[in-house]
C-alpha positions in Angstrom: 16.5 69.0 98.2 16.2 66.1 95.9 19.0 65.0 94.2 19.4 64.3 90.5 19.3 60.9 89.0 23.0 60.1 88.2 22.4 55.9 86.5 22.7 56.5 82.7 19.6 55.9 81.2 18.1 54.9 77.3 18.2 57.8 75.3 21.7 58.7 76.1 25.0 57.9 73.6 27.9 56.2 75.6 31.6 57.5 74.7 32.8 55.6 72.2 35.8 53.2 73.8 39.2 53.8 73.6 41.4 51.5 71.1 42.8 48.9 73.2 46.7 49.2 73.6 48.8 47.4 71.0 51.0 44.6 72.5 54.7 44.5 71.7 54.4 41.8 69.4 51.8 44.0 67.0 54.1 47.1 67.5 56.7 45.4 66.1 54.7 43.7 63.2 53.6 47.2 62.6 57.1 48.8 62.6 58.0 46.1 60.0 55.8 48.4 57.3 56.2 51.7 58.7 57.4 54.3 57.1 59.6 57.0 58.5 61.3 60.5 58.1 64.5 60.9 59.1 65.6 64.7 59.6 69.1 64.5 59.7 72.5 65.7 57.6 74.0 63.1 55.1 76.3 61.4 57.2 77.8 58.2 58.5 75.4 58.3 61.6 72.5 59.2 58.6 74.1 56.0 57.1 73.7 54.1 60.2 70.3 54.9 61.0 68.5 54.2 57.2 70.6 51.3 56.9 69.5 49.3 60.2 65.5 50.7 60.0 65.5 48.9 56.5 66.9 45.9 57.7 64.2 45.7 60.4 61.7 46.0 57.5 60.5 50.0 57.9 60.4 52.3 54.8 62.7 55.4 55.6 62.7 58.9 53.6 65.6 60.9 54.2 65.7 64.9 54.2 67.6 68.0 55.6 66.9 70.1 56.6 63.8 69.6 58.1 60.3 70.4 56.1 57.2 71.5 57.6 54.9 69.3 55.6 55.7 65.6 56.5 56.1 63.0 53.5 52.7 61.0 52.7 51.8 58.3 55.2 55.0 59.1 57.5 54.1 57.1 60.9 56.9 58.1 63.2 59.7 60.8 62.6 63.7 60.7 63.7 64.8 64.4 63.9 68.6 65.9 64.6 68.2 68.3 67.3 70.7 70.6 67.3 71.5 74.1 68.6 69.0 75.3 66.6 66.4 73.2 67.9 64.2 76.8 69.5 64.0 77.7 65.7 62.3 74.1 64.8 59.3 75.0 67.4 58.0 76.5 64.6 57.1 73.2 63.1 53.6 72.1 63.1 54.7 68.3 63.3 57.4 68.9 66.4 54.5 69.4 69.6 54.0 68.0 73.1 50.6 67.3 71.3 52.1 65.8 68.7 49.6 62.4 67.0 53.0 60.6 65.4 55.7 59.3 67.4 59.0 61.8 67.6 62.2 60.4 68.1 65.1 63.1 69.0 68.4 62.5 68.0 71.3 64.3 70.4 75.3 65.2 70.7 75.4 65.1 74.5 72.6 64.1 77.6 72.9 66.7 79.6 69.7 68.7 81.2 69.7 71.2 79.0 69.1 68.5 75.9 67.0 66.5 77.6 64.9 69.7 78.9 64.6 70.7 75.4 63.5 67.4 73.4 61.0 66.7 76.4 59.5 70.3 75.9 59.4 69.5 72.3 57.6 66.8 72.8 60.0 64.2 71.9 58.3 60.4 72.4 62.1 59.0 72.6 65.9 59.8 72.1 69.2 58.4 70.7 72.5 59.8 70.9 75.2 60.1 68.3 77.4 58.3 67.5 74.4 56.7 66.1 74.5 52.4 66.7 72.4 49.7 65.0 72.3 48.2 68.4 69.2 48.8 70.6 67.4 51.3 67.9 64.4 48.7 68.1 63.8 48.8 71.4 63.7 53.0 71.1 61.6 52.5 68.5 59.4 50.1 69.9 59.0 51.9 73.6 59.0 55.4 71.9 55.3 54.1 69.4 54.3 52.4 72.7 54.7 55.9 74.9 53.2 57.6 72.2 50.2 55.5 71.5 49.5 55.7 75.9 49.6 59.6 76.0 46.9 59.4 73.0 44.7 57.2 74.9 45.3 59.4 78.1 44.3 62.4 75.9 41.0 60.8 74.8 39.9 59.5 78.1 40.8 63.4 79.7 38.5 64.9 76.6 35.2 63.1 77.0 36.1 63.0 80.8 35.7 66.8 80.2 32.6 66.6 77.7 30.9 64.5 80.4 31.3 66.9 83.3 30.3 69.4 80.5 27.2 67.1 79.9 26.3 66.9 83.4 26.1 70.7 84.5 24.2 71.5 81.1 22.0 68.8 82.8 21.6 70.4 86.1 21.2 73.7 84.8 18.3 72.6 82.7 16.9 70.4 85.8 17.0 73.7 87.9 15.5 75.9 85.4 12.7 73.5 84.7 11.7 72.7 88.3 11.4 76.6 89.2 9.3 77.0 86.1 6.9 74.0 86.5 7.5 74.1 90.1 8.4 70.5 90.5 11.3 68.7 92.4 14.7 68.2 90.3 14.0 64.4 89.8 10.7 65.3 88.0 12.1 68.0 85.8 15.1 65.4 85.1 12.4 62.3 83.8 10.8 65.4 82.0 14.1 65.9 80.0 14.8 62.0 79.5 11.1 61.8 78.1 11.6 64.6 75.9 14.8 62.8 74.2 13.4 59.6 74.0 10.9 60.9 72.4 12.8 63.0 69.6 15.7 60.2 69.7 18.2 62.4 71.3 20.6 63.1 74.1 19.8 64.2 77.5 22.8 66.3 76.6 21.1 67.8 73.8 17.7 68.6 75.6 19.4 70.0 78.1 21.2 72.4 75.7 18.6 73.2 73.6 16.1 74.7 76.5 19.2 76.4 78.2 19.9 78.2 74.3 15.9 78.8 74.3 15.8 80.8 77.6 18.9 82.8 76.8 17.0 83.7 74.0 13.5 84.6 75.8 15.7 86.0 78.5 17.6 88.6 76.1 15.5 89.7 73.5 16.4 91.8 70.5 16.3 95.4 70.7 14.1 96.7 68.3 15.5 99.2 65.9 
C-alpha cells in the first residue's frame, strides 16, 4: 500500500510562528507602563502594594471588592484570596485559561491555599504582611510564566489543527483512490493540483470533497 506524501508542498499555508519570548530586560521595560488592578481591602498592606508598583513605574487601579469586568487596558491583576475565594470562580477574568497574568495574594502557605490559587489559575503569589521587597521579581517571573503557558497553548492548538488537517487529508486520499481507482499518492497530487489551481489549502480540498460526498451519500428525503 502506498504511503502518502508527508513533505509540505506549495499550495499549503504554514502556522503562523509563535511570538518569540520576551527577555527579562523587555518584561521589565514593559512592567514600567503597565497598568494593573489590585483586588484588595483598603489597608496598610493595600498601601504597601500601590505604593511600591508606582514607584517601579506601573499604573495601579485599586478596587474591592472584586468586579467582573476588568478596568480598560488592565495587563496583569493582584487579587486577595480569601475564604471566599470558591465564590470568586465565578469570575470570567480568574481561570487556569486565564490571557493576563494573575497574581494571588494569601494569609498563610499552607496546601490548602496553595491548592486553591493554583486551581484558580494563579500565575504567582505573595503573602501578607505585604513587603516592597522582592514584589519585582513576583512580578516579573509571574508575566514571564504567563507569557510561556500562552505560547504552550498556541503550539498545542495548531499541533491539534494539523493532526486535524492531516486525517481530513487521508480521508479524502482514500475516498479518491477507490473512486478513480488510483494509488493514494496519485489521489494525493490530484488534491495538491486541485488547490494550486483554485489558490487553496490541501486542507481545504480535502474538506470540501469529504462535505460533498456526505452530501451525495445522504440525500434529502423528499417530502
Amino acid at each position: 500500500m502506498a504511503e502518502s506524501p508527508a513533505a509540505p508542498h506549495p499550495g499549503q499555508r504554514q502556522a503562523k510562528q509563535a511570538q518569540a519570548p520576551r527577555s527579562t530586560l523587555e518584561l521589565f521595560r514593559h512592567l514600567r507602563h503597565a497598568c494593573i488592578t489590585i483586588f484588595h481591602p483598603e489597608d496598610e498592606n493595600r498601601e504597601v502594594l500601590t505604593q511600591q508598583l508606582h514607584r517601579i513605574g506601573c499604573q495601579t487601579v485599586a478596587l474591592w471588592p472584586p468586579v467582573a469586568e476588568l478596568p480598560a487596558q488592565t495587563e496583569l491583576v493582584i487579587f486577595l484570596l480569601d475564604a471566599q475565594a470558591s465564590a470568586k470562580k465565578k469570575l470570567p477574568w480568574l481561570t487556569p485559561e486565564s490571557a493576563i497574568p494573575l497574581i494571588g495574594v494569601l494569609d498563610y502557605e499552607n496546601p490548602t491555599t496553595l491548592e486553591t490559587a493554583t486551581a484558580l489559575g494563579c500565575h504567582g503569589m505573595l503573602v501578607r504582611p505585604l513587603q516592597a521587597k522582592g514584589l519585582l521579581s513576583t512580578l516579573i517571573l509571574t508575566m514571564h510564566h504567563c507569557q510561556q503557558l500562552k505560547t504552550l497553548r498556541k503550539r498545542n492548538q495548531r499541533l491539534e489543527e494539523k493532526l486535524q488537517a492531516a486525517g481530513e487529508i487521508s480521508a479524502a486520499q482514500a475516498m479518491l483512490a477507490h473512486a478513480r481507482g488510483i494509488s493514494a499518492t496519485e489521489a494525493y497530487k490530484v488534491l495538491r493540483e486541485q488547490a494550486m489551481l483554485k489558490r487553496v489549502t490541501v486542507e481545504d480540498i480535502a474538506r470540501a470533497l469529504l462535505q460533498t460526498d456526505g452530501l451525495l451519500s445522504n440525500p434529502a428525503k423528499p417530502r
